[in-house]
C-alpha positions as a Markdown table, in Angstrom:
| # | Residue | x | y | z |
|---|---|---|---|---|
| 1 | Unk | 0.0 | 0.0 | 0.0 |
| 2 | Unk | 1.5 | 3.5 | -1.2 |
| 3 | Unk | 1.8 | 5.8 | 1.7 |
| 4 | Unk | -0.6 | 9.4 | 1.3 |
| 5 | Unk | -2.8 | 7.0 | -1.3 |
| 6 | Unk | -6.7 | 6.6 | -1.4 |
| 7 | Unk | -6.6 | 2.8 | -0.1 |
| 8 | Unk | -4.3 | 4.1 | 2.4 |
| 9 | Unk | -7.3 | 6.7 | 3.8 |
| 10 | Unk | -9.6 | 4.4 | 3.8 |
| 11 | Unk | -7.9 | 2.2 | 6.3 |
| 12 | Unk | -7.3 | 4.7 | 8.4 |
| 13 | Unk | -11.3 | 6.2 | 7.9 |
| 14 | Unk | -12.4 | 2.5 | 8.3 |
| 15 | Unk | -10.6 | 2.3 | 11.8 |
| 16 | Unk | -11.9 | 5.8 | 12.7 |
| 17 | Unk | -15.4 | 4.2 | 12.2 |
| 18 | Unk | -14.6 | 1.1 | 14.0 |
| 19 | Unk | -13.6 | 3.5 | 17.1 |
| 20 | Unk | -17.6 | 4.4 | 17.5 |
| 21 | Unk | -15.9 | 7.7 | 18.8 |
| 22 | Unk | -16.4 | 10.0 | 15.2 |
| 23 | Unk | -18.3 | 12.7 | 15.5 |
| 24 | Unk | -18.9 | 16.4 | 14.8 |
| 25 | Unk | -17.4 | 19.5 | 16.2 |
| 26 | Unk | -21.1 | 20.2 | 17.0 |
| 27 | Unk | -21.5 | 17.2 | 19.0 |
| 28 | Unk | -18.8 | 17.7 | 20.8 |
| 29 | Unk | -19.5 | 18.6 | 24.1 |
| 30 | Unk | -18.2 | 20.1 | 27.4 |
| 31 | Unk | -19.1 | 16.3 | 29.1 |
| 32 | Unk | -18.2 | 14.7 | 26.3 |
| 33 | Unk | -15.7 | 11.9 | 27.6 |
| 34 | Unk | -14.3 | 10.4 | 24.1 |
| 35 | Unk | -13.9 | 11.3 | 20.6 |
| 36 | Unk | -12.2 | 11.7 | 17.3 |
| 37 | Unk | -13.1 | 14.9 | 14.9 |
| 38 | Unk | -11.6 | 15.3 | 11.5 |
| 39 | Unk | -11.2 | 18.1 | 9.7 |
| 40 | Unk | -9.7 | 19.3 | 6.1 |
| 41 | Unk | -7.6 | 22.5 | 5.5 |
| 42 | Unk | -7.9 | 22.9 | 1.5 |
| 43 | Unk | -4.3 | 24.6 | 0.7 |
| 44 | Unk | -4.0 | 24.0 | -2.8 |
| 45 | Unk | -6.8 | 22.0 | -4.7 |
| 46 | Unk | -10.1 | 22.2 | -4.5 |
| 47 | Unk | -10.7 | 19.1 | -7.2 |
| 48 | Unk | -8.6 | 17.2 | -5.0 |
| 49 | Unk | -11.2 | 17.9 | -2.1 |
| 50 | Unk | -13.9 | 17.4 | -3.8 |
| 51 | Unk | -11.9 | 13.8 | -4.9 |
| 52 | Unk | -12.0 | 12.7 | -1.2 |
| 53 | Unk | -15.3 | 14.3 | -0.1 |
| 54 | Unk | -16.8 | 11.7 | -2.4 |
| 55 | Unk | -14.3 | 9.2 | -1.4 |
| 56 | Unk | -15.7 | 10.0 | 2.6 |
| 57 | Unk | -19.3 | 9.7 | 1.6 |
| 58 | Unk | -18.6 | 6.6 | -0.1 |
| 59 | Unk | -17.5 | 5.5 | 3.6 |
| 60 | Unk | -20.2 | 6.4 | 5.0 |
| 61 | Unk | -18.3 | 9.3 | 7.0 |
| 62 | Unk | -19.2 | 13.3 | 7.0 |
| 63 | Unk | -16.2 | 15.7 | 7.6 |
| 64 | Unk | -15.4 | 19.2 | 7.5 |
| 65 | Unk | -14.0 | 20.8 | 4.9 |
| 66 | Unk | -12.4 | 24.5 | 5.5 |
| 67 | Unk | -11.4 | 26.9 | 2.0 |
| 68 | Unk | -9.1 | 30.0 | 2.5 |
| 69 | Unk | -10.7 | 32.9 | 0.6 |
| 70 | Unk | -7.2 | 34.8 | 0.3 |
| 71 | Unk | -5.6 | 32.0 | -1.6 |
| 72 | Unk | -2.7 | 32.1 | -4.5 |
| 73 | Unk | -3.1 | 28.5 | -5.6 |
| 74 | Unk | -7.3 | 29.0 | -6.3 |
| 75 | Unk | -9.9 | 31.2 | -7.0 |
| 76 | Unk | -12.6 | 29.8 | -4.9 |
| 77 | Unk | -15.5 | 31.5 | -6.4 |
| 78 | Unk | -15.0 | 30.4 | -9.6 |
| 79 | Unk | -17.9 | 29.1 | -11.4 |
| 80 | Unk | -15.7 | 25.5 | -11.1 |
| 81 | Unk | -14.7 | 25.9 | -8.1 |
| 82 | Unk | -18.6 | 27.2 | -6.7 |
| 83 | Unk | -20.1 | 24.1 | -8.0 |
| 84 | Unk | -17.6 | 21.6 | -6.6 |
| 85 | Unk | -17.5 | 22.9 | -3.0 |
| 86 | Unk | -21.4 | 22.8 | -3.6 |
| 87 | Unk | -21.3 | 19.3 | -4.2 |
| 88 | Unk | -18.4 | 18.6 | -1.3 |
| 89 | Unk | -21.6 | 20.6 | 1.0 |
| 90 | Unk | -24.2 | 18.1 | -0.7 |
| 91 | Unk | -22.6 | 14.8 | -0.1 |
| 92 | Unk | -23.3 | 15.8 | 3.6 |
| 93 | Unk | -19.8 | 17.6 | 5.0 |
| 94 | Unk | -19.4 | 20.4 | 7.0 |
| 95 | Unk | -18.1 | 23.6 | 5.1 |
| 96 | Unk | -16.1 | 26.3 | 6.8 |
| 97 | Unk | -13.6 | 29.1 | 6.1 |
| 98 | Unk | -9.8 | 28.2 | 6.9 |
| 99 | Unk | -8.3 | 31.7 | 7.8 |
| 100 | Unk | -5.4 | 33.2 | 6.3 |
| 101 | Unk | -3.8 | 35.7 | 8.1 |
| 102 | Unk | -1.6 | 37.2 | 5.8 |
| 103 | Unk | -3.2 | 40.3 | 5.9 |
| 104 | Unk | -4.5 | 40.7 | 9.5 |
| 105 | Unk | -3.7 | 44.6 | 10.9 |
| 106 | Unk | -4.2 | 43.6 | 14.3 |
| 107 | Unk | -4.9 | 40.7 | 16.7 |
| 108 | Unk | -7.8 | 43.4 | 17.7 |
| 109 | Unk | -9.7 | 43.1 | 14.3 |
| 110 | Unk | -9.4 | 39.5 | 14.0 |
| 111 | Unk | -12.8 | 38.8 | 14.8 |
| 112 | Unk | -14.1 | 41.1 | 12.2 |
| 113 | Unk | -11.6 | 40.4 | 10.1 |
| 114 | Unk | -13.1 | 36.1 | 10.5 |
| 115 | Unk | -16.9 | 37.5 | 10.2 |
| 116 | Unk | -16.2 | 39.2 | 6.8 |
| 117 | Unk | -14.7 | 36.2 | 5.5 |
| 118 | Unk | -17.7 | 34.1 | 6.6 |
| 119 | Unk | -20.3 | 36.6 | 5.4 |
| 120 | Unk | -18.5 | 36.7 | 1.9 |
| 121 | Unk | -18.4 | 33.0 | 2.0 |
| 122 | Unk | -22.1 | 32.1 | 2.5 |
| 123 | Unk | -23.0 | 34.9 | 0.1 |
| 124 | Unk | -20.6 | 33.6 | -2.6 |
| 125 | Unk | -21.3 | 30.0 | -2.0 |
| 126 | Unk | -24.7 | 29.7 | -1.0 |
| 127 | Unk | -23.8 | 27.8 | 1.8 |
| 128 | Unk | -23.9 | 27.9 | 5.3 |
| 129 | Unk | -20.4 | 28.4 | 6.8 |
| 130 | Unk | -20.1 | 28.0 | 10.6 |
| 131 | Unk | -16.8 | 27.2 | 11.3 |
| 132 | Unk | -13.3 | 28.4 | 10.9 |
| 133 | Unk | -9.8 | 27.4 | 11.0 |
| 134 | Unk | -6.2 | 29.1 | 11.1 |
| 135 | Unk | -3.4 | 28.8 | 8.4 |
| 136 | Unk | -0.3 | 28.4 | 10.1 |
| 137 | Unk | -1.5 | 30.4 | 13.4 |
| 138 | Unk | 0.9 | 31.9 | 16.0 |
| 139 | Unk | 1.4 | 31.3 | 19.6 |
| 140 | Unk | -0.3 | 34.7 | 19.6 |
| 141 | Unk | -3.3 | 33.7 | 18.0 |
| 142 | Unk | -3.8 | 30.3 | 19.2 |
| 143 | Unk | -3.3 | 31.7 | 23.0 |
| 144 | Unk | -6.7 | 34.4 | 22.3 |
| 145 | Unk | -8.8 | 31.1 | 22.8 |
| 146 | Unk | -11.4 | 33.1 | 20.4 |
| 147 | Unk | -15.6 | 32.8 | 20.4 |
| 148 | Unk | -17.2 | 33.9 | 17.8 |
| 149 | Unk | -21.2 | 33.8 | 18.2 |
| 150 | Unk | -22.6 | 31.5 | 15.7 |
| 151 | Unk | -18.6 | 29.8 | 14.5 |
| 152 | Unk | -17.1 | 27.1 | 15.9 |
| 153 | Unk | -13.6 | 27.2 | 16.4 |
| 154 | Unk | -11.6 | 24.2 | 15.5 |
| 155 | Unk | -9.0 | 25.6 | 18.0 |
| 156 | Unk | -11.3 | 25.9 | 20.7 |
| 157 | Unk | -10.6 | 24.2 | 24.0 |
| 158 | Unk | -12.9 | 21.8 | 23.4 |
| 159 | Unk | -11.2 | 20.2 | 20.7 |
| 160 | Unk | -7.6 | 21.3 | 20.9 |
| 161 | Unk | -5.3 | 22.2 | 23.8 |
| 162 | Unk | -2.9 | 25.2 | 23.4 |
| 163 | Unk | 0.7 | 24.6 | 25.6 |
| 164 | Unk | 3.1 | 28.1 | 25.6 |
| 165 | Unk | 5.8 | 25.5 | 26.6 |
| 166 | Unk | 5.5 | 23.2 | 23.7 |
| 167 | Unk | 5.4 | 19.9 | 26.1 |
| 168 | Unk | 2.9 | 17.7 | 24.3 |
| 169 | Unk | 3.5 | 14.4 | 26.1 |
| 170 | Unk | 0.6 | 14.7 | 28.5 |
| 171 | Unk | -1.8 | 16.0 | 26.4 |
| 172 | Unk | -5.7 | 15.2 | 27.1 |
| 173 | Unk | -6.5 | 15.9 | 23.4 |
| 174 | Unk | -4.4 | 14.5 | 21.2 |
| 175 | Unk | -3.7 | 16.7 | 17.7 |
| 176 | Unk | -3.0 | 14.6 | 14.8 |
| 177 | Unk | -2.0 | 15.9 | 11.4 |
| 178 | Unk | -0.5 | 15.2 | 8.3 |
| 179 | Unk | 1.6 | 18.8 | 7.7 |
| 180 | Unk | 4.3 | 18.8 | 5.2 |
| 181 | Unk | 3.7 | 15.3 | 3.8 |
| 182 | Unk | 4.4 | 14.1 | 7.6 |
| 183 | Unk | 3.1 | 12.6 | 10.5 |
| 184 | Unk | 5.0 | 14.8 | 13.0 |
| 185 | Unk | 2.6 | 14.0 | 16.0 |
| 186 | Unk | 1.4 | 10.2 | 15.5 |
| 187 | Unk | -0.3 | 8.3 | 13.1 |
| 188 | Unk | -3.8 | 7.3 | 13.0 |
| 189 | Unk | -4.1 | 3.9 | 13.5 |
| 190 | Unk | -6.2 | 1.3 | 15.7 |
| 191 | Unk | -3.9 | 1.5 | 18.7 |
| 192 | Unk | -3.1 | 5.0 | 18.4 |
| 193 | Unk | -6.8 | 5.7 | 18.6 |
| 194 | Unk | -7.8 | 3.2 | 21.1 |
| 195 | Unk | -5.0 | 4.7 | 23.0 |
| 196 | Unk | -6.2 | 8.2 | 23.0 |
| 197 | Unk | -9.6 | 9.0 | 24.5 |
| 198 | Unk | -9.9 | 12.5 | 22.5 |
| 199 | Unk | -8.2 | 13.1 | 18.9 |
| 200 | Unk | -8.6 | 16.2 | 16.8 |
| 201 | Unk | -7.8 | 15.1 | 13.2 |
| 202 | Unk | -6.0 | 17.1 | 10.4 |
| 203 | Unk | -6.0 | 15.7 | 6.7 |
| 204 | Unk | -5.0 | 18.0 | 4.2 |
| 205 | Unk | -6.5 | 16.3 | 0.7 |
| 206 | Unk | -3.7 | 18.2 | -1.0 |
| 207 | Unk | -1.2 | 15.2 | 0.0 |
| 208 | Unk | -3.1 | 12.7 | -1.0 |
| 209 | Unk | -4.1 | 10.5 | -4.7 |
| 210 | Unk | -5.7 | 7.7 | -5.9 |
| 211 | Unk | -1.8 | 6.2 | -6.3 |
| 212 | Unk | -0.1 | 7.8 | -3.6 |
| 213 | Unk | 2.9 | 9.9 | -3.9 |
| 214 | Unk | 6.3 | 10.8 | -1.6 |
| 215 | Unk | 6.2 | 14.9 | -0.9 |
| 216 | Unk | 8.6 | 16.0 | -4.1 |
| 217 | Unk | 6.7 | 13.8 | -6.7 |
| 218 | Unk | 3.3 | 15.0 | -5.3 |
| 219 | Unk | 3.7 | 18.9 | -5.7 |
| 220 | Unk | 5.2 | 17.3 | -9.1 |
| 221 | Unk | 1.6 | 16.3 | -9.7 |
| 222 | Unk | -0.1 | 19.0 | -8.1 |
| 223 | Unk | 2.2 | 21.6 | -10.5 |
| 224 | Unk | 1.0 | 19.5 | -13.3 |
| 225 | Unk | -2.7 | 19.4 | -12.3 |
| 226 | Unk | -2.5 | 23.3 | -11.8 |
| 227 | Unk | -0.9 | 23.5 | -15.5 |
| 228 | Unk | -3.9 | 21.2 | -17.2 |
| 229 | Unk | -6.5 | 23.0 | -15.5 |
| 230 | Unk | -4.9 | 26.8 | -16.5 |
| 231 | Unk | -4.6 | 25.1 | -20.1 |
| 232 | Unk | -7.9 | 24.5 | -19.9 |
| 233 | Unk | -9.2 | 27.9 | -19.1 |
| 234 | Unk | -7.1 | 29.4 | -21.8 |
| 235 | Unk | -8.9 | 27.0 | -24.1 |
| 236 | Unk | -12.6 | 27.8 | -22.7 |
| 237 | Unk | -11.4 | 31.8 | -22.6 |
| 238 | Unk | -9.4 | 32.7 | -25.5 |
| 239 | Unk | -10.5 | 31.2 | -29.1 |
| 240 | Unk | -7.1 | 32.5 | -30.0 |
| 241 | Unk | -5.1 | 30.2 | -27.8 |
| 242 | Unk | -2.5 | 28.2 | -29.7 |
| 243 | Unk | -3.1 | 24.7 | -28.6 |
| 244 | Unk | -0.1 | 24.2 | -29.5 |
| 245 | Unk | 2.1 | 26.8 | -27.4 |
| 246 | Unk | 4.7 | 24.6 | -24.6 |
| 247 | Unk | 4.5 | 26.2 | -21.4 |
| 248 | Unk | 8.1 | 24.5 | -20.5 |
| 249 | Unk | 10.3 | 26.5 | -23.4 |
| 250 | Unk | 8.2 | 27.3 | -25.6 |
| 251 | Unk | 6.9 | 30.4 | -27.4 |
């Protein structure tokens, strides 16, 4: 079995199943004794999410699925892009904004700064968004611990627990994730989550295919998926695009 592959997931959503401790952020509550949440922070492909939504409904499994809305690798309202996280929303996941913070002023604003992102989210998408996660968030932001009326936040201290001192070991919900291509804090399997009452998930459906690939062959693929799909666009956009023209040298 290729590692970051589609059979690959589905072991590890199969075992997640098997647990009987899946559930929603929602349902997660301040009694709530065991569980295992899963989310998905979209970085770089959206037709890759929308690939494992309907991989996870196949399952039988509904996740959440965050977009950023300041994004240099997609447009997310696109008319493409529209309908597919549409259909990720209609296979029964969760959709919610993952927050860049690139161009956050102040810590001060960053509610406001979260609420226009929603607002312009559910307006663009037609979709109900109520929860958010950060991309790449500080010590500074993670140690706000904020509440936003109406969002759930995925970094809340019901499903994640923020340590200053970066001592992990004793941990009463363990973070999972799959940054970089890596599993820097566990991996997911049967005795890993029979071992751990409370797990907060991270997949990001960037690093993973139907065949599986190591990191450098699958931003290979990913370059390549980008270049197809711009290709395309050219093709549907300019009736004076030379079909012909090679991106890699060429005129």
């Amino acid at each position: 079995m290729n590692s970051f592959s589609y059979l690959e997931y589905a072991e590890l959503v199969q075992n997640i199943i098997a647990s009987r401790q899946y559930m929603d952020f929602s349902e997660v509550k301040r009694d709530t004794r065991d569980f295992i949440i899963l989310r998905h922070d979209v970085e770089f492909s959206i037709e890759r999410a929308h690939k494992m939504a309907i991989l996870e409904s196949m399952l039988g499994i509904r996740s959440s699925y965050l977009f950023q809305v300041r994004n240099d690798a997609y447009n997310l309202f696109s008319t493409r892009n529209i309908q597919a996280v549409q259909s990720i929303h209609q296979l029964g996941h969760y959709i919610g904004l993952h927050v860049h913070l690139g161009m956050l002023e102040s810590k001060d604003q960053l509610q406001n700064f979260i609420i226009q992102d929603v607002e312009m989210m559910e307006k663009m998408l037609r979709i109900p968004i109520d929860r958010f996660s950060y991309h790449r968030p500080s010590k500074a932001i993670l140690s706000l611990r904020l509440k936003i009326r109406g969002l759930i936040n995925t970094y809340d201290d019901l499903y994640f627990e923020f340590r200053e001192n970066d001592v992990f070991d004793d941990l009463t919900i363990k973070y999972i994730a799959d940054s970089r291509h890596q599993w820097k804090y566990g991996y997911p399997d049967r005795t890993m989550i029979k071992s751990q009452p409370k797990i907060q998930l991270l997949i990001h459906p960037d690093e993973w295919s139907i065949p599986g690939y190591d990191s450098k062959k699958n931003f290979q693929m990913l370059r390549h998926e980008k270049k197809i799909e711009f290709i395309n666009t050219l093709k549907t956009e300019c009736d004076h695009f030379d079909q012909s023209t090679q991106f890699n040298g060429g005129r």
